[in-house]
N, C-alpha and C positions, 0 to 999 in steps of 0.2 A: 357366580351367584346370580342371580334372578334379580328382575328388577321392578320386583311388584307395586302398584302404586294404587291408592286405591281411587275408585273410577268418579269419585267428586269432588277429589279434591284434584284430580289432575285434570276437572275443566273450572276451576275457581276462576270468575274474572273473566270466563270466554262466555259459558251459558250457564256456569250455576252462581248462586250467590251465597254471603258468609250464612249459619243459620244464628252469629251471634253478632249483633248492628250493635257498634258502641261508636261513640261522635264523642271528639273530646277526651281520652280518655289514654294519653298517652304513660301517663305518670300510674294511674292507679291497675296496671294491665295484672299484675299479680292479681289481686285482689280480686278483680272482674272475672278475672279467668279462674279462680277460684271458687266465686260464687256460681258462677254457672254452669261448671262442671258439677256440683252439689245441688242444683237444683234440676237438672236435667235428670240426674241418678235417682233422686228422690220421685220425681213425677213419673217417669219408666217402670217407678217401682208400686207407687202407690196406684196407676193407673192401669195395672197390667189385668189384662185379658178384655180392653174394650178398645183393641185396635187402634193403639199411636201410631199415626204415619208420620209423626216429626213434629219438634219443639224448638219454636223461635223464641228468640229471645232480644229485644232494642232497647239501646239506654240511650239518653241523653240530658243535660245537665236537669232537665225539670222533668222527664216524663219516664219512667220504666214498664216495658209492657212484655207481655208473656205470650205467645201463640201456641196454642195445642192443637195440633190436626189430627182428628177420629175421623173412623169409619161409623164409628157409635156415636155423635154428639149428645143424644138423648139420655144416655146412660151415666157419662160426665155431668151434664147440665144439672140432671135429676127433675123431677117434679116442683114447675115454677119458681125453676132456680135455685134451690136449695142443695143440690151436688154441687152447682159453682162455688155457693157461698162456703162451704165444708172444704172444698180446695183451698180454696183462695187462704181462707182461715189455717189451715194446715201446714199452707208454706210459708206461712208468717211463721207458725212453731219450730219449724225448721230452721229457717236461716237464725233463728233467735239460739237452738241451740248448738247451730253450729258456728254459732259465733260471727254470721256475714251480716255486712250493714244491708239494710235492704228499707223501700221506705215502703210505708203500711197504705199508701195510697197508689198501690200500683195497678195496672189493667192487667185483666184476666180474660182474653179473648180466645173461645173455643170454634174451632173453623171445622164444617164438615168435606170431607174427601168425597168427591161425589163418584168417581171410580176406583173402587177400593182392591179390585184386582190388578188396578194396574202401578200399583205404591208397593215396593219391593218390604219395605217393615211390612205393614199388616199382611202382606201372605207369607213372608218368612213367620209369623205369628200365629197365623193359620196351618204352616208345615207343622209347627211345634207343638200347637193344641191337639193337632191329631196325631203326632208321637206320642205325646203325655197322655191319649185315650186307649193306647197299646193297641192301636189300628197297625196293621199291615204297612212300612215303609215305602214298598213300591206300591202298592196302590194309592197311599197322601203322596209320593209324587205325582203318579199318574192323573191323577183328579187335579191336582190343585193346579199340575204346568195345563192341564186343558182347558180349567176355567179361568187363567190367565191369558190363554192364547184366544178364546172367545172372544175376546174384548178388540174392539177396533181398532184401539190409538197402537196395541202390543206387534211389533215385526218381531221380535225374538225373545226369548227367556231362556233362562238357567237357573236349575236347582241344587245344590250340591248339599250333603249330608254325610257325615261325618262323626265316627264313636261306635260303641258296643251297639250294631244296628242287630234289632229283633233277638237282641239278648246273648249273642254270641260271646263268647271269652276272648275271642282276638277283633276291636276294634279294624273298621276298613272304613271304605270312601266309596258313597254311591254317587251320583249324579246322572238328571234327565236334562236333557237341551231341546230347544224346538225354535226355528228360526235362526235368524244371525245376529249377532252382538260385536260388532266391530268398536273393542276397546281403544285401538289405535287411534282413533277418529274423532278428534276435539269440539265438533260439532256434533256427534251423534248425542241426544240423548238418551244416557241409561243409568236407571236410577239402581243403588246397589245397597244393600241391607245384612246384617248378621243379628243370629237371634243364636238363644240356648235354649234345648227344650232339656228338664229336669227331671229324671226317671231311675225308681226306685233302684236299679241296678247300673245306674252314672247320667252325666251329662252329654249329650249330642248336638253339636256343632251345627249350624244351620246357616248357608250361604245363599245369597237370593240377587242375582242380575236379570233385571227386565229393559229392555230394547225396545224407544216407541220412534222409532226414527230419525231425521237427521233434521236441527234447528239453522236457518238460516236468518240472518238479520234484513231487514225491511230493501235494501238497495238490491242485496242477491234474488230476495224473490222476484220483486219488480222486474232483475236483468232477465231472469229464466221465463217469466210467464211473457215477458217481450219474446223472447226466441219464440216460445212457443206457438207463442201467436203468428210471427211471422212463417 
């Protein structure tokens, strides 16, 4: 059997961090992890199609706060703040009817992605909007691993797709690569995403690894940029 892991959680603790900060909270872990499985699922859903690159979430005994990262913040925010307030308002309705304690004084902070090709959700998202326009499969690869690869920070990308592609009776599996994605490698940065694009005749599976090269901590850089110098 295979030993597939997936590529963030097997750097927790080296170079990625948890996306749910709880302090304190040893006793109430059901609960916690409860409610934040149902507020993540809720805002994915109600925020879909203005590019979430990721939803943090921090508790601690006095403060609870929410981070949503767009590529659209303007779209969320809405007009002088009035999208915030209509969210904010909304997850109150939720956790109320889902039964989670939540408290009505919590922060709602929306962060903009300021390079949005190179956040594996929003172009796993970007793959899926152009299945869902019954555009051509190999050409929303071809496009989308190019305007990914344009980008500066990006050393490698993978796309992979998956389902009844361009409407065939027998489901297969395409994928485009460009660059290199060394999984193996605890220090490489690569962020990893899955999305579903939803089409009249099924669902299509969407796989997204982008590659922005290798993180070193403050003492290694210092050792190497000494060599180099010398």
């Amino acid at each position: 059997m295979t030993h597939t892991v997936h590529p963030y959680a097997h750097r927790l603790g080296i170079i990625r961090d948890w996306k749910s900060r709880w302090f304190g909270a040893k006793d109430e872990y059901k609960k916690f992890l409860k409610g934040d499985i149902a507020i993540r699922n809720f805002l994915l859903k109600r925020l879909q199609g203005n590019h979430i690159a990721g939803i943090e979430i921090e508790r601690n005994a006095k403060t609870f706060r929410i981070i949503v990262k767009t590529a659209r913040p303007g779209m969320v925010i809405g007009r002088a703040g009035e999208g915030a307030v209509a969210l904010k308002n909304d997850i109150l309705k939720e956790a109320t009817r889902k039964g989670i304690e939540f408290p009505k004084d919590f922060k709602l902070d929306i962060e903009e992605v300021r390079s949005p090709e190179s956040n594996a959700s929003v172009v796993a998202e970007m793959v899926g909007e152009g299945l869902e326009k019954r555009l051509p499969f190999r050409m929303v690869l071809k496009q989308t691993i190019e305007k990914v690869m344009a980008n500066r920070d990006v050393k490698g990308a993978r796309i992979a797709i998956s389902g009844r592609l361009g409407g065939a009776d027998m489901a297969r599996y395409e994928q485009i690569r460009r660059g290199g994605i060394p999984l193996q490698t605890f220090r490489a940065d690569i962020d990893y995403a899955r999305h579903t694009a939803r089409l009249p005749y099924g669902a299509i599976g969407i796989k997204v690894w982008i590659y922005k090269g290798q993180i070193f901590n403050d003492a290694a850089k210092k050792a190497a940029a000494t060599e180099s110098a010398n």
